[in-house]
PAMIDREN-599452 format. One record per residue: residue in one letter; x, y negated, z negated of N, C-alpha, C in turn. Coordinates in steps of 0.1 Angstrom, whole numbers, plus 5000, padded with zeros to 4 digits. Each point is the difference from the previous one (the first is absolute). Example, Ala and Ser with C-alpha at 12.3 -4.5 7.8 and 13.67 -1.06 7.14 Angstrom:
2
a513250574922499149885000500949885000 s499649895007500949895000499249894992 
***
This chain:
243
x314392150470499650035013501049925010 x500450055009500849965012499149925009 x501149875008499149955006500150075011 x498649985009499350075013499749935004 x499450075013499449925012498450054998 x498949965004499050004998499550135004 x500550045011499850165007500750104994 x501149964993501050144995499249994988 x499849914992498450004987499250075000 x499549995016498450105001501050135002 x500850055006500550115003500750094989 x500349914990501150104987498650104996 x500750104992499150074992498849974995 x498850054998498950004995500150014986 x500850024996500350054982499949844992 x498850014995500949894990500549954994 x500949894998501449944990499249964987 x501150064989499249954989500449854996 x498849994996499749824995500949964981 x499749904994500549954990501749975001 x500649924992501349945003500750004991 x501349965003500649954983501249855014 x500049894992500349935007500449894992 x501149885001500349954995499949825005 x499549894987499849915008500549874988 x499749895005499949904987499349964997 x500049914987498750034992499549815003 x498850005009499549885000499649914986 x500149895002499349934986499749875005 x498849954989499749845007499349974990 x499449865001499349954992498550025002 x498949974989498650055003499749935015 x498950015008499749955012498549995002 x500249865002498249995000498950025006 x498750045000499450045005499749885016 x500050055009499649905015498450105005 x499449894994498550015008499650045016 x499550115004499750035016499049885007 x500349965010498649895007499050054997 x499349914999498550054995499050055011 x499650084990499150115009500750145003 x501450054993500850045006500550084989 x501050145000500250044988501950075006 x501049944993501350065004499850125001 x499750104996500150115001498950085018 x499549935001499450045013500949925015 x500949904994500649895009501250075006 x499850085009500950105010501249905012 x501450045000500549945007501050125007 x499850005013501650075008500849955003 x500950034993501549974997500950035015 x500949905005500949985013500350184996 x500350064996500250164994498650105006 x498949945003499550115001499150014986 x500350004991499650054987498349894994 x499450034992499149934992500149974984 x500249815003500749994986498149914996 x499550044982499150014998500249884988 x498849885005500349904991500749885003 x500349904990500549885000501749975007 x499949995014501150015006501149924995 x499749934989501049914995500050014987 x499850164993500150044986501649975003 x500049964982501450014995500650135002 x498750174993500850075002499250075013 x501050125003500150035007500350165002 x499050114997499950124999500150095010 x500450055007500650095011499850174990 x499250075007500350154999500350135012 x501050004999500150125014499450084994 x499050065007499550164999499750095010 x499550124995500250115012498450025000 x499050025007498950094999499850144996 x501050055003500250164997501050024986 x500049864989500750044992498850014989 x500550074986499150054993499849874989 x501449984996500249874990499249865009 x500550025011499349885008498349995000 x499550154996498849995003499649984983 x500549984991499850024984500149835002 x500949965006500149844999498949915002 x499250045011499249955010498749974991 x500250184989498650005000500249934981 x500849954997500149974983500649865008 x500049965009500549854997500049905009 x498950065013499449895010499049884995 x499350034992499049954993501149904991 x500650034991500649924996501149905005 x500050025011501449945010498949895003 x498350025008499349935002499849864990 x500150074991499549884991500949904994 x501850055001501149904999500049965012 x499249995014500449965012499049865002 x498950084989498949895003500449894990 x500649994993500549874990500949925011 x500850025013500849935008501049974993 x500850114994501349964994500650145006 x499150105007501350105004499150055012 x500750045010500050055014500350154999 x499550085008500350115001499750115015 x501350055002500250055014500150125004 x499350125003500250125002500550075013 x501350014999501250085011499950125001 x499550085009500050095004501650054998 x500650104994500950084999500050145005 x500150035014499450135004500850084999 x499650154998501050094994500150165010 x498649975003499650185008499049945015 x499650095007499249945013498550044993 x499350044989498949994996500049834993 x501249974994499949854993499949945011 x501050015013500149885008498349995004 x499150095001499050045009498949924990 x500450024991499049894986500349905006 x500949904998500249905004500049965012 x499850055008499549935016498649984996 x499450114997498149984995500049894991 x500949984991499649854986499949885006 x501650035007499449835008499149985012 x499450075001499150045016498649904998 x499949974992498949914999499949874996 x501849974999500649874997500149944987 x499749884996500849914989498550044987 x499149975009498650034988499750084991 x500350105009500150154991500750094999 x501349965005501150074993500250054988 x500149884988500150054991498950084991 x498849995002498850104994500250185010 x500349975014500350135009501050054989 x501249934999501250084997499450104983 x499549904994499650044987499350155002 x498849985011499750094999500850175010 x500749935004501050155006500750054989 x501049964989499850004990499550104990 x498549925002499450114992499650095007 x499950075010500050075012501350175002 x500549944995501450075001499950144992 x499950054998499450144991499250065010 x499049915003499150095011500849995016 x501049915000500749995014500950165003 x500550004989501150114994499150155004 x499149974991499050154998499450045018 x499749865010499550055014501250075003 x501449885000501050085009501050164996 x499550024984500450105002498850155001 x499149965002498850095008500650025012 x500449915008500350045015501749975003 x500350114989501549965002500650045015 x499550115005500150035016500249905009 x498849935001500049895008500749884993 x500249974992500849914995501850035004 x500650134997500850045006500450005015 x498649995006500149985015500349865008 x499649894984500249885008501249975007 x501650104994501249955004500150095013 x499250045007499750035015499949855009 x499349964996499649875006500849865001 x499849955013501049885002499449894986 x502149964996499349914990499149904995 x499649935009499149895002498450094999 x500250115001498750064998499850034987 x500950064991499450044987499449894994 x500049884996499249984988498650045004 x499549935010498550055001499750164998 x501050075005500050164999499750034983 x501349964992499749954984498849974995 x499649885005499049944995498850075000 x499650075015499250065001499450164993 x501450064994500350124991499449904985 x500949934998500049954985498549935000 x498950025011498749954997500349814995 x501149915004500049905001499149945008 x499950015013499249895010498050034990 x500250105002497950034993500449884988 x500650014992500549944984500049875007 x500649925009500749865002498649965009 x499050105009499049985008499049904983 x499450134992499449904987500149935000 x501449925001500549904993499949895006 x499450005014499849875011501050015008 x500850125001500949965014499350125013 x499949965008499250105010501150085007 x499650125004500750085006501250005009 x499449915010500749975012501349934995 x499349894987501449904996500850074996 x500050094987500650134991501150015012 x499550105013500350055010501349895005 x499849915001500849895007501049984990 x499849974984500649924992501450155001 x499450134998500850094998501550055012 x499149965010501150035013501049845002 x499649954991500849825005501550094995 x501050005004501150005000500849854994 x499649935011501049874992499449984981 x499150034996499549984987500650094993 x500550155005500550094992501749984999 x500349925011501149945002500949894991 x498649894998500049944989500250044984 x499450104998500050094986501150034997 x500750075013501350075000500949874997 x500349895000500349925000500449944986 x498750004997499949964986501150044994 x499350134994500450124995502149975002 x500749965015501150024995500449845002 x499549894998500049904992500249984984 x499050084995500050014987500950104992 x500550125009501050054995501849925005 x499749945007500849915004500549854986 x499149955000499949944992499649984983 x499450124994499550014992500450154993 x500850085011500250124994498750084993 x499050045005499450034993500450104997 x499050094992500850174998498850054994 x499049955003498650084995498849925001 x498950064997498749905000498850074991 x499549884994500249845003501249984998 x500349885003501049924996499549845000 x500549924995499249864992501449905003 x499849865009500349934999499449844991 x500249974996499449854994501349915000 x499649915008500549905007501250005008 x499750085009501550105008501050084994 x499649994987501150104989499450155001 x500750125005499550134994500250014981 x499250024995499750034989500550194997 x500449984985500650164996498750034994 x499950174999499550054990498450005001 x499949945015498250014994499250025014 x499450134994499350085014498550044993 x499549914991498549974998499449924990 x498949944999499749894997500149954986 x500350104992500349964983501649985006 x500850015005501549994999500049865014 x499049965002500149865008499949894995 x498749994992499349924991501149904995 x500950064990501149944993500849925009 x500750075013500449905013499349895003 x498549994999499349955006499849854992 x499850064985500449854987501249965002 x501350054999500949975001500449895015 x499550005006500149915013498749905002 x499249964990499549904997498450065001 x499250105001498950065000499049894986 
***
């Protein structure tokens, strides 16, 4: 993906980019790392921080390691990831020997339109929101192409207007309303421009820096890692760098 501007994002095609990668990195290694206890009363894995980036990194801010996943909402491997290895990401986060950070990698204006709604309710429930969009994604797909008309019609509209236009077709805001964010917020979080701005940002930071070339894609400890776009093909990275 080319880098953009947050409005030529919302404005490219409706079609979207296919997800998974082939990418090349080096191979982290370290020694075992020991477990660091959360304050008491307290569990790393619920211990939410925003990152100078914008982003939410989950856990022991002074793990040794250090897990980074770009992903896309609207990818398919992304969503196989989420749902075989959030739980388990939780439970290496709650030992305090690894951190873990989920980067929005946006690809299409239905992904960007996910992620304005993820982070819309901030640091607390981000990461259970995101999970569950996610698992959501099948039935996101199945609304928008019931009303492929009106979905077609969103590229009528001034950029700053489609996501909610999106959102509203893809049955997102009713979905994100459940979930404790109320309407009006949805409504706000979706039209924020400087937020979609930020996304766009990311996105050519990390192709900038990181080359990405697909998603997921998996940093541990600022290294992009080869070869591994789900959780049996992470695991092994994950011993190997002191897990």
């Amino acid at each position: 993906m080319k880098a953009v501007s947050a409005l030529a994002l919302i404005a490219v095609s409706l079609t979207l980019a296919a997800c998974g990668k082939s990418e090349e990195g080096a191979k982290p290694s370290g020694d075992p790392v020991a477990a660091v206890s959360a304050p008491a009363g307290t569990s790393w894995s619920e211990t939410i921080a925003q990152t100078p980036e914008g982003y939410y990194l989950m856990g022991n801010p002074s793990a040794k390691i250090k897990l980074v996943e770009y992903g896309s909402y609207t990818c398919s491997h992304c969503k196989d990831f989420s749902a075989e290895a959030s739980e388990e990401i939780k439970k290496i986060v709650d030992t305090g020997k690894m951190s873990f950070e989920f980067r929005t990698y946006v690809r299409d204006p239905i992904d960007l339109t996910t992620a304005l709604l993820a982070s819309c309710g901030g640091k607390d429930i981000y990461y259970p929101l995101s999970e569950q969009f996610f698992a959501n994604q099948a039935a996101m797909f199945e609304k928008v192409q019931g009303n492929e008309a009106a979905f077609q019609g969103v590229e009528k509209l001034p950029p700053a207007q489609r996501p909610g236009a999106i959102a509203q077709i893809a049955g997102l805001v009713e979905y994100a309303q459940q979930r404790g964010i109320a309407e009006t917020q949805a409504k706000q979080c979706l039209a924020d421009t400087g937020a979609a701005e930020r996304l766009a940002k990311g996105v050519e930071a990390a192709n900038s820096q990181y080359q990405i070339q697909g998603t997921p894609s998996f940093l541990i400890n600022g290294v992009l890692v080869d070869n591994v776009a789900n959780w049996s093909s992470l695991q092994p990275k994950l011993k190997e760098a002191g897990i």
